[in-house]
C-alpha positions in Angstrom: 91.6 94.1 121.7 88.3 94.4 119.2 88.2 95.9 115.8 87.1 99.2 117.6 90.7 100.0 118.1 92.9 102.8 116.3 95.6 100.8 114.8 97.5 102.2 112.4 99.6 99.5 110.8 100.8 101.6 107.5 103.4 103.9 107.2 107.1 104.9 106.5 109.8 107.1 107.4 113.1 108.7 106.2 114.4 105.0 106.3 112.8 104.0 102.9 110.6 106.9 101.0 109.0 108.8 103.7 109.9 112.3 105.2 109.8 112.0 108.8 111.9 110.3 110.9 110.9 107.7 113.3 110.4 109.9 116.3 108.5 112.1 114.5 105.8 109.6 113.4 105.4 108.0 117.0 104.6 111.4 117.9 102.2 111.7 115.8 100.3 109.1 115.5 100.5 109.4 119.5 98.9 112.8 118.7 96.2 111.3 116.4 95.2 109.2 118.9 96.6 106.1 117.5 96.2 102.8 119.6 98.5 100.3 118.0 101.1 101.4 115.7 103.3 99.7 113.4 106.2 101.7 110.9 106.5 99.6 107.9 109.4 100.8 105.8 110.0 99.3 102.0 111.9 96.3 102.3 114.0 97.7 105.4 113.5 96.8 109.4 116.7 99.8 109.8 114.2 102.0 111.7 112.8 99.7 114.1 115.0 99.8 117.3 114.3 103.9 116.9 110.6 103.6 116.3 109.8 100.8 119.1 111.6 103.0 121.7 110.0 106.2 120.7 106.5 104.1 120.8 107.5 103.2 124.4 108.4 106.5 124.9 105.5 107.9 123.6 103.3 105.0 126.1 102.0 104.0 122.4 101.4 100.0 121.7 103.9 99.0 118.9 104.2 96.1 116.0 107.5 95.3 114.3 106.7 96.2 110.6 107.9 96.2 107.1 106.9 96.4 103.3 108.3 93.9 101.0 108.2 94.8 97.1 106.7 91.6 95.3 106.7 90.6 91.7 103.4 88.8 90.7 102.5 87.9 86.7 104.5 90.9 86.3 103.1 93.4 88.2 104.5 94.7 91.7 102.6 93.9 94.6 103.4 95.1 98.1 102.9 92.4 100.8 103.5 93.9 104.7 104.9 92.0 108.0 103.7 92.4 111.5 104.5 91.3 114.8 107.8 89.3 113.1 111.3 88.9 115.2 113.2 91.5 113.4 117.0 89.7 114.3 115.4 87.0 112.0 118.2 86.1 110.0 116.3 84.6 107.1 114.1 87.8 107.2 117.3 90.5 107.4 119.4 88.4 103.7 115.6 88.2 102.0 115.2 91.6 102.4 119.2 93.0 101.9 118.5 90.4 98.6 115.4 92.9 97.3 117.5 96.1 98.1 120.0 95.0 96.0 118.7 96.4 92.8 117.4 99.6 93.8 121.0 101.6 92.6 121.1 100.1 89.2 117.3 100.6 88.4 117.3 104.4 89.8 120.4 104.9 87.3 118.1 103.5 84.7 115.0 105.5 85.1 117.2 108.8 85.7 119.0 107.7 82.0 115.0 107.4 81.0 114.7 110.9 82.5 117.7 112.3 80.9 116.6 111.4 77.4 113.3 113.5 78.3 114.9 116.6 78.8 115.6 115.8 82.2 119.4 116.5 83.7 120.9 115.3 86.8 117.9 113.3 87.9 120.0 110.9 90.1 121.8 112.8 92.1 119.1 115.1 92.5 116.8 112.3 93.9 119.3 111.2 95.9 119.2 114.1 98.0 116.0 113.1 98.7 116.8 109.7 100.1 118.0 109.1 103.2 118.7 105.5 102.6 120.8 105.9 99.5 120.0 102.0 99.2 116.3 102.6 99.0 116.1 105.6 96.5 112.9 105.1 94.6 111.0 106.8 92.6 108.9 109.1 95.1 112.5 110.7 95.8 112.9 110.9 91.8 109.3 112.4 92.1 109.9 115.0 95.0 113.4 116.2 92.8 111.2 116.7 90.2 108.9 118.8 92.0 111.4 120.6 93.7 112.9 121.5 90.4 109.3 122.4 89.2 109.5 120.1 86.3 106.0 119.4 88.0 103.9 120.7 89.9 103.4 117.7 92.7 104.1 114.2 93.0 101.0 112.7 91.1 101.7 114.8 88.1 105.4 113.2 88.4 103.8 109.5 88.2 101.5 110.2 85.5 103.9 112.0 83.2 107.3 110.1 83.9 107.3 107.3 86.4 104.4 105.0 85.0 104.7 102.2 82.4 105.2 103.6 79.5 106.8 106.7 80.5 110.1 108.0 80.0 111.4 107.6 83.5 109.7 103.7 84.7 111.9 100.9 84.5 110.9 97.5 85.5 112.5 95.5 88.2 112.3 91.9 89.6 111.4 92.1 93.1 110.9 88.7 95.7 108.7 86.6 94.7 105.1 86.1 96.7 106.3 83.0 98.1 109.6 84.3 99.3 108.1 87.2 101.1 105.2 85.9 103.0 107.8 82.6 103.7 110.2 85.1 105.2 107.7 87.0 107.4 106.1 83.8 109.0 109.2 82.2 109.5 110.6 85.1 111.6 107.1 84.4 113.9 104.9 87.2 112.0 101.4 88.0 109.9 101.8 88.6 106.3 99.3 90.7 104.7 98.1 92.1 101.2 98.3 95.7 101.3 96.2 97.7 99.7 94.7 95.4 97.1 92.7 98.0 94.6 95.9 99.7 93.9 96.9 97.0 91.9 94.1 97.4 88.9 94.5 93.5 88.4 91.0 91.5 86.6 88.7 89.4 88.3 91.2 86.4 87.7 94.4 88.0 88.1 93.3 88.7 91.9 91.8 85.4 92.4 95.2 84.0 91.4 96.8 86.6 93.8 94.6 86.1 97.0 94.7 82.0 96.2 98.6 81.8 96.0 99.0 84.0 99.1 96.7 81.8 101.1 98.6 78.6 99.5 102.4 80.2 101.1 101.0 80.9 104.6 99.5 84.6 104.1 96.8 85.6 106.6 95.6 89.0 106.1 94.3 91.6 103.6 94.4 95.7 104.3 90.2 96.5 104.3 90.8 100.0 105.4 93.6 101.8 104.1 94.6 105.4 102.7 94.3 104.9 98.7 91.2 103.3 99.2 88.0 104.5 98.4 84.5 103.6 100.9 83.2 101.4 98.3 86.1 99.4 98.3 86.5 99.2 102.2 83.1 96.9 101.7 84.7 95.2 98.7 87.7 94.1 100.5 86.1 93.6 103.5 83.9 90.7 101.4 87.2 89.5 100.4 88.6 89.2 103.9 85.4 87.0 104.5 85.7 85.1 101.0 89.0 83.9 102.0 89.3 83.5 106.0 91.7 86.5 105.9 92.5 88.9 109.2 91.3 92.4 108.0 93.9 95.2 108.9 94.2 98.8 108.5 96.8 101.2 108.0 96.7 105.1 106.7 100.3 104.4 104.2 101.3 107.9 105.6 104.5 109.1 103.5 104.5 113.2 104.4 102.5 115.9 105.9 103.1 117.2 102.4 102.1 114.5 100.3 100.1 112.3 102.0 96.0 112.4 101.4 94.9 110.0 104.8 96.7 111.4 108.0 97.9 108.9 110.5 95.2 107.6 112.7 92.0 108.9 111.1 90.6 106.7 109.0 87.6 104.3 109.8 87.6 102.0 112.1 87.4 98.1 110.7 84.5 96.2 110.3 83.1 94.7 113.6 82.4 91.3 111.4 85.7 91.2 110.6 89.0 89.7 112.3 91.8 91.9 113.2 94.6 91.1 112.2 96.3 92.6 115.7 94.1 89.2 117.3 96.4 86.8 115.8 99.5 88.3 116.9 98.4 90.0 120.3 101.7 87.9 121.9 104.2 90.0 119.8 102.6 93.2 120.8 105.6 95.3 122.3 103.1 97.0 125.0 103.9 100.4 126.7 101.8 99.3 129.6 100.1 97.1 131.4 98.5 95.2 128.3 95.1 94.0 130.2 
């Protein structure tokens, strides 16, 4: 398997803060003429069983997955797992530990909300949520376009659910160490996910890519669906800087919502490692893998 392969190793369904249900997105990336897929679900492995079995079904390669929220100086940072041993029992209590504050945070920000102007924001986003445990603020952003406070999820971020804004409330997630320690443990690939989201200074990401590399990481997302071409060549230096795999993954969300469809963004970087190479063992394969 090269870099010239259409892996998409980025997305999420109804079991965090998507829309679709498993099924539905092995179909479609299937559709898209995806090659290798992974579903990588906020701090939840829940959908695997479902999506490795529709992969199969769909005679589409497959990669456990998952997204774990991070805290780094203060700032969240998302690191994703591939390829791990999802009965990992270290990896399943890590992961039920970052959950855990989802419920008390989302009754925060919809207190934040209500002070705005804003009624009934909870259980209105929690009609959006099919993990009650993973409500987040996209399904406190799709209530609030529903109820046409605004007119799409964006405007929802900019007005209410950023620092600073009436709805955002800060919480504690796992700390970098704890996440990538958890993923490598259970046999997996940790990797930075999509690194220019994060706004952080020269030094601040320095400090992030240094640490990661320090705690076992091994891969950065190069080409991903909130990047921009520029910064696929940026972050493609920084996969060379720092001996990192390169992956790629579309972070498809919706039909609705989503900019980057599954599947269709570039291909990586033939000077580049993929990050599929290091973990071509734990590769569930829906045929002959040769």
């Amino acid at each position: 398997m090269t870099t010239l392969l259409n892996a998409d190793l980025h997305c999420h369904s109804v079991v965090s803060d998507g829309t679709l249900n498993p099924e539905a997105l092995a179909q479609r990336a299937k559709a898209n003429g995806v090659e290798l897929w992974a579903l990588t679900d906020h701090d939840e492995i829940g959908g695997l069983t479902r999506a490795a079995a529709a992969a199969k079904a769909e005679g589409l390669n497959f990669l456990t997955g998952v997204e774990i929220s991070v805290t780094f100086i203060g700032h969240t940072v998302h690191i994703v797992g591939l390829g791990f041993d999802a009965t990992n029992e270290a990896l399943i209590a890590g992961l039920q530990q970052t959950r855990g504050g989802r419920g008390q945070r989302a009754k925060d920000m919809a207190d934040g909300l209500a002070k705005a102007g804003i009624m009934g924001a909870y259980e209105g986003a929690l009609q959006f949520a099919g993990n009650h445990d993973l409500i987040s603020r996209t399904h406190f952003a799709r209530f609030l376009v529903e109820t046409k406070v605004c007119k799409d999820t964006y405007e929802v971020f900019r007005k209410y659910l950023t620092e600073g804004k009436p709805g955002f409330v800060e919480h504690r997630w796992a700390t970098l160490k704890d996440a990538v320690t958890w993923i490598t443990q259970a046999g997996g690939v940790a990797i930075i996910a999509h690194p220019a989201r994060y706004k952080f200074s020269t030094n601040e990401e320095y400090a992030l890519f240094t640490e990661f590399k320090t705690h076992g990481g091994q891969g950065v997302e190069v080409i991903t669906g909130s990047h921009t071409p520029a910064e696929f060549l940026s972050y493609a230096d920084t996969a060379r800087e720092f001996d990192l795999a390169a992956s790629r993954g579309s972070d498809f969300h919706s039909p609705d919502e989503s900019h980057t469809e599954l599947g269709t963004l570039p291909l990586l970087p033939s000077t580049l490692k993929p990050v599929w190479e290091l973990i071509k063992d734990r590769i569930q394969y829906a045929g002959d893998p040769t």
